[in-house]
N, C-alpha and C positions, 0 to 999 in steps of 0.2 A: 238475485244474486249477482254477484261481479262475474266480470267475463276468465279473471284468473282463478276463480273456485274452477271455473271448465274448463281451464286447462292442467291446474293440478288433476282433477279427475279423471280425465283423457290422459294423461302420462299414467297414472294408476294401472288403469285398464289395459294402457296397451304395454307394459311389465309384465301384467297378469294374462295376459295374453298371448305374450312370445313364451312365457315361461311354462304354458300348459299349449302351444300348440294351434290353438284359436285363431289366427289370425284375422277368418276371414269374416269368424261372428263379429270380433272388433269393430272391422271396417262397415259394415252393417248395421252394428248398434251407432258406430260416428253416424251414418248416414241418418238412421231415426230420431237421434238425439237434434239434428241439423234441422231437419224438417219441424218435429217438434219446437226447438227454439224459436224459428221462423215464423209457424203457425200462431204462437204466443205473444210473440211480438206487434203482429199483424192484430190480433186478436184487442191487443193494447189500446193502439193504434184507433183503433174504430170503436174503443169505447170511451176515449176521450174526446174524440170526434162530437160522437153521442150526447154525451154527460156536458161539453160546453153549447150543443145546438137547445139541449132542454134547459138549459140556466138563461137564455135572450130569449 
């Protein structure tokens, strides 16, 4: 996905967020959402890595 789906979605949440009081689940799910994308990314990373060392 584009990096502006995750920011629409992050403005969503954090709407539904002030509007029910949540703040700080918000800031928390940011935090796992952050890690997460990191993890994935990384995750990417190392099997393209991978996938071009098994093709030579």
């Amino acid at each position: 996905m584009n990096n502006w789906f995750y920011v629409i979605y992050a403005v969503l949440l954090a709407g539904l967020s002030i509007v029910t009081g949540e703040i700080v689940t918000f800031v928390m799910l940011g935090f796992i959402l952050l890690t997460l994308q990191n993890i994935h990314s990384t995750l990417k990373k190392i099997l393209n890595a991978n996938s071009k060392e098994f093709k030579s």
